[in-house]
C-alpha positions as a printed NumPy array, in Angstrom:
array([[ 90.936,  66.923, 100.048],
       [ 91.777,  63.647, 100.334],
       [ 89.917,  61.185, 102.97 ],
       [ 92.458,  60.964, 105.537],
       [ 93.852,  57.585, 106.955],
       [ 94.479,  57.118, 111.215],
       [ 97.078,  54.539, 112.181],
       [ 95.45 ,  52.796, 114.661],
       [ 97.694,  53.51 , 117.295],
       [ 96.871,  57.04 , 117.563],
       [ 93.235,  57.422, 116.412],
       [ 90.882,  60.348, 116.6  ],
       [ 87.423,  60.094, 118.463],
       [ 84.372,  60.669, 116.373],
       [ 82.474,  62.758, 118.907],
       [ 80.34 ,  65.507, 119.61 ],
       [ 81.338,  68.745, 120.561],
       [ 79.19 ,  68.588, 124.602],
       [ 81.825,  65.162, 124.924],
       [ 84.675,  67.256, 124.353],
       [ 83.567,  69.983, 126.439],
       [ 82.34 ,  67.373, 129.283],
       [ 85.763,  65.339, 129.185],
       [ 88.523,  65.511, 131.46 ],
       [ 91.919,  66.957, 130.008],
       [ 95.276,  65.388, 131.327],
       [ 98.254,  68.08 , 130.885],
       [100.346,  65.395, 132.867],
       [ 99.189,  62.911, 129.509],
       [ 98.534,  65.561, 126.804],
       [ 95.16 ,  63.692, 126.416],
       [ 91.437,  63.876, 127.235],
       [ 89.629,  61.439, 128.761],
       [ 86.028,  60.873, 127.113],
       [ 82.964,  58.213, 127.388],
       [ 84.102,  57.139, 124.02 ],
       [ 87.978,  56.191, 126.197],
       [ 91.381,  58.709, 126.033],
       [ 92.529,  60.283, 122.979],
       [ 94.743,  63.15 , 121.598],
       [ 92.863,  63.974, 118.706],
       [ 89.297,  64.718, 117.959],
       [ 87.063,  64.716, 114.986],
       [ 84.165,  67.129, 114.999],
       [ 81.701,  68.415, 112.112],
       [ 80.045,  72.179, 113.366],
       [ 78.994,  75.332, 111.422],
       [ 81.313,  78.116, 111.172],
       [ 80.101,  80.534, 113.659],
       [ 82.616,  83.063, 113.36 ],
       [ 86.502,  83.556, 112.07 ],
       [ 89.572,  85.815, 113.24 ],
       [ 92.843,  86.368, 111.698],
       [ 95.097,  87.59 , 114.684],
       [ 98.727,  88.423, 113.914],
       [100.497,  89.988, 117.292],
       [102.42 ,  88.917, 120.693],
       [ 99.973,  88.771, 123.066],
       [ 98.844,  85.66 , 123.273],
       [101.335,  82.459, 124.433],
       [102.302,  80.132, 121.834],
       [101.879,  76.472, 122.503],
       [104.956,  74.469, 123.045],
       [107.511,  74.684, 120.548],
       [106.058,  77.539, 118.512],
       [107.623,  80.858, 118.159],
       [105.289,  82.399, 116.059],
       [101.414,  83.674, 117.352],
       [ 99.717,  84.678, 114.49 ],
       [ 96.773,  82.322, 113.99 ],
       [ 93.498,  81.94 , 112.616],
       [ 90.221,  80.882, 115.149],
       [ 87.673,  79.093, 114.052],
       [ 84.6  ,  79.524, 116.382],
       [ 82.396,  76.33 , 115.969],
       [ 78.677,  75.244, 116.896],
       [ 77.297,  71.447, 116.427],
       [ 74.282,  72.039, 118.386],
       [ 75.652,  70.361, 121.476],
       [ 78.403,  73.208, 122.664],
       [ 80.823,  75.633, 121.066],
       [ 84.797,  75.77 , 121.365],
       [ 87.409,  76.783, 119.403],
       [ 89.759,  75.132, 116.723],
       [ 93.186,  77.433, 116.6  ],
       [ 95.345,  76.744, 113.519],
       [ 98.78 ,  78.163, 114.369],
       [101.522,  79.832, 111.585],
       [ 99.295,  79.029, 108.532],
       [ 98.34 ,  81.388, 104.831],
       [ 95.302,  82.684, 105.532],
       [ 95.111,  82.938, 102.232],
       [ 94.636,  79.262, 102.104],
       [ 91.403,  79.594, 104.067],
       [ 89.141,  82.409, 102.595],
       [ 87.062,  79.896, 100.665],
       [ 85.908,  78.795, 104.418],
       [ 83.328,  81.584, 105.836],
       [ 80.825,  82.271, 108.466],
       [ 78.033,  79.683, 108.225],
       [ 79.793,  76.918, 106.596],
       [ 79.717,  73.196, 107.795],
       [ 83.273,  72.19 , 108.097],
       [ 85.035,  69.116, 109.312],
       [ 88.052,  68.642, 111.664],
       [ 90.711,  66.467, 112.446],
       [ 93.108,  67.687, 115.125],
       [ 94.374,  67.445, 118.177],
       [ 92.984,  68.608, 121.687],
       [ 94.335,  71.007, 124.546],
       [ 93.604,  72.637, 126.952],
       [ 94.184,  76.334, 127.534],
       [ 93.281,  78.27 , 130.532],
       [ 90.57 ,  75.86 , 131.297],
       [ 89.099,  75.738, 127.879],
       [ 89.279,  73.301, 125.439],
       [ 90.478,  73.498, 122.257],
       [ 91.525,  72.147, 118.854],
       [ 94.614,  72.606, 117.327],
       [ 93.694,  71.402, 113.615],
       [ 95.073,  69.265, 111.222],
       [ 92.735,  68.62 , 108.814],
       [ 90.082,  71.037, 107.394],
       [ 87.438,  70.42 , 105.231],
       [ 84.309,  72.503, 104.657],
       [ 81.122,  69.791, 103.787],
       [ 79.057,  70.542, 100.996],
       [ 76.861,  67.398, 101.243],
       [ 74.385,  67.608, 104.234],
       [ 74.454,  64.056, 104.794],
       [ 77.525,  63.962, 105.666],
       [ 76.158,  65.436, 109.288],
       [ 73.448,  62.98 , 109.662],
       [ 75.675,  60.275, 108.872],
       [ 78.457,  61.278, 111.717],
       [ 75.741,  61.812, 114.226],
       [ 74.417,  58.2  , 113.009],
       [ 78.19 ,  56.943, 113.988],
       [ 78.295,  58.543, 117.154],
       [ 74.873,  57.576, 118.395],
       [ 75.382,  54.256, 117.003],
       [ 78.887,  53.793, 119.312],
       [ 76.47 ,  55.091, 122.599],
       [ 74.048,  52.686, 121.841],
       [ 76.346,  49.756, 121.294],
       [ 79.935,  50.401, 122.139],
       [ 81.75 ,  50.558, 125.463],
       [ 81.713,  53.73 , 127.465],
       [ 83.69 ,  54.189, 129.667],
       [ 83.826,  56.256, 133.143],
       [ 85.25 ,  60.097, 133.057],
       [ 87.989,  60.017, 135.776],
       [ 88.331,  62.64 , 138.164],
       [ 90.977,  65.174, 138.381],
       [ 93.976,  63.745, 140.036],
       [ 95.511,  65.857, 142.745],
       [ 98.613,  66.958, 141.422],
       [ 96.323,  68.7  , 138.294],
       [ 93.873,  70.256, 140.959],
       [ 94.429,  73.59 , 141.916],
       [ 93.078,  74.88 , 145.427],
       [ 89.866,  76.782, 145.004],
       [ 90.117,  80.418, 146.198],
       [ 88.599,  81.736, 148.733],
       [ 86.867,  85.02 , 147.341],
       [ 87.807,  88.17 , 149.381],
       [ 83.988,  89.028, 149.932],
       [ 81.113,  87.229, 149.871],
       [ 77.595,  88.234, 148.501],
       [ 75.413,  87.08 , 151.151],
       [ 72.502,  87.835, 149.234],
       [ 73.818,  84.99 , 146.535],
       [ 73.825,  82.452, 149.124],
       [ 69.529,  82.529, 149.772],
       [ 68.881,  82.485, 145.993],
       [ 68.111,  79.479, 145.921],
       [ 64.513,  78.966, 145.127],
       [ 65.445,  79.721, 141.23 ],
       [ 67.812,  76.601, 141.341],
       [ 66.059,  74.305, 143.604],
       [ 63.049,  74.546, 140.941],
       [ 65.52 ,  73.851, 137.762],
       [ 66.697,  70.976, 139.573],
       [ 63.381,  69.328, 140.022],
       [ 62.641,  70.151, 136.326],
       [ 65.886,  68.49 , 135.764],
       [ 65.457,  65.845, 137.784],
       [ 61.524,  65.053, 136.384],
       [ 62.959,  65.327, 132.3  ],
       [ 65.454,  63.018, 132.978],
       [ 63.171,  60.318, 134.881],
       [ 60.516,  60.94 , 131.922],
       [ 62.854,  60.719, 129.017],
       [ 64.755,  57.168, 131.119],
       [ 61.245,  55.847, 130.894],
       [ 60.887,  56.012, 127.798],
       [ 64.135,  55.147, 126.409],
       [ 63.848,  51.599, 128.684],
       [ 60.8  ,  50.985, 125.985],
       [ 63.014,  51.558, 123.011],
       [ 62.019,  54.576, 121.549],
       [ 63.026,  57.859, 123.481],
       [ 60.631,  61.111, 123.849],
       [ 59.811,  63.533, 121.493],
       [ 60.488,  67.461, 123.08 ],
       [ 56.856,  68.108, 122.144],
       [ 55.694,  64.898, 124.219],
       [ 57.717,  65.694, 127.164],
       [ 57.096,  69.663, 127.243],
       [ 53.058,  68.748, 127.391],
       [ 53.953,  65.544, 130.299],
       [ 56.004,  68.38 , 132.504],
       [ 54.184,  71.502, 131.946],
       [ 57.092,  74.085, 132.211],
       [ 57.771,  76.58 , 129.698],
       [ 58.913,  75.595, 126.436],
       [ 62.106,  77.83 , 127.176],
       [ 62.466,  76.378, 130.953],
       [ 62.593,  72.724, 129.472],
       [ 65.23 ,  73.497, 125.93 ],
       [ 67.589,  75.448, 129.138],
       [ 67.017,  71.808, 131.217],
       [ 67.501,  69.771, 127.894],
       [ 71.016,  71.782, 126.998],
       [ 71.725,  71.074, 130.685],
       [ 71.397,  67.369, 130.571],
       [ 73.271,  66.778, 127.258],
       [ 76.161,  69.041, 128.665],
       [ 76.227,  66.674, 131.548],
       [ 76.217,  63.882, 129.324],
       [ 72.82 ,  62.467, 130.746],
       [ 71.257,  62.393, 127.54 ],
       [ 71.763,  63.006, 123.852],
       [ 69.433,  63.392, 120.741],
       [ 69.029,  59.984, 119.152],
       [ 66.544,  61.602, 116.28 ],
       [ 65.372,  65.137, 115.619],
       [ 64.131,  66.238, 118.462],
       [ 64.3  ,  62.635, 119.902],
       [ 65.818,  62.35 , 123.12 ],
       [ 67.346,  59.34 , 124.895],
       [ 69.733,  58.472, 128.199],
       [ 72.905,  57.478, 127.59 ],
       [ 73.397,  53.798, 128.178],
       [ 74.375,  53.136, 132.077],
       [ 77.792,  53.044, 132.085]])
């Protein structure tokens, strides 16, 4: 498949999946507002994690579309998971794509029930490795050096009321030793790993597990925590840096 060509006017973001999943989603705009700026489409490069062929009338069709059947892609780049839907295709033209492949995407984002999603355009499985290095080089190359920009809150007319649950689990409300801990832990990876991205060079997991002395399992759970937040990101193989201040 053919390299494919964005008019400038209506470009995709190069991104991770974590900025996707982080990002605000206007239904008012049809658009999601990233560090990277707002955009309709995505690009993302993630492994295959699993595939469905679904032909039935339970599920509601996005605007304009009569027909349901579909085919979901579950995908994984390390930094979060969603799902790219491709709507009234052959599926037939997709069985060369299977669980475990790298695969690049082009489409456009939405939002349904809360999650966020791809509706694809383009799909391309990746044969050369590289070609993931080199995106993630892009995309950590536009953190270090381009202009991010400030995720807007939810306007009001897109909020909906929280609702009051019809009983309450007292209990729930003292557990909070647990938390209070992981948000020290938190709060002590993100100082260390600030530290040493102000000298240039990030931290190593390794370097920071031995300087905080939790569990190697307690700090990966605080590490996934702080990219999801958008806090930090992986400048190297297990290299981690802060995000430039905005």
């Amino acid at each position: 498949m053919n390299e494919v060509n964005f008019s400038q006017s209506n470009p995709a973001v190069r991104c991770w999946i974590s900025h996707l999943l982080i990002g605000k989603y206007s239904e008012n705009e049809k658009v999601i507002y990233t560090i990277f700026g707002k955009y309709k489409k995505a690009r993302i490069i993630g492994t295959l994690m699993e595939k469905k062929e679904i032909i039935d009338n339970s599920y509601e069709a996005l605007e304009g579309q009569t027909d349901t059947s579909r085919i979901i892609f579950e995908l994984d780049d390390g930094t979060g998971r969603l799902q790219a839907i491709l709507w009234q295709v052959d599926p037939e033209n997709y069985n060369h794509l299977n669980k475990g492949d790298i695969i690049d995407i082009v489409g456009r984002v939405n939002q349904y029930r809360s999650e966020i999603q791809i509706v694809p355009q383009i799909v391309k499985k990746i044969t050369n490795p590289n070609a993931i290095l080199l995106r993630d080089a892009e995309i950590i190359k536009e953190i270090q050096e381009g202009d991010l920009q400030e995720i807007p809150e939810s306007s009001k007319d897109e909020t909906e009321l929280d609702e009051v649950p019809s009983e309450i689990d007292v209990d729930a409300l003292f557990e909070k030793n647990s938390s209070v801990v992981e948000d020290s832990l938190k709060h002590k990876a993100y100082t260390l790993i600030e530290e040493f991205t102000s000298k240039g060079n990030g931290i190593s997991f390794e370097k920071l597990l031995k300087k905080i002395g939790s569990t190697e399992e307690e700090l990966r759970s605080v590490i996934r925590d702080l990219e999801m937040e958008a806090k930090i990101y992986q400048a190297e193989e297990n290299i981690f840096q802060t995000y430039p201040d905005l």
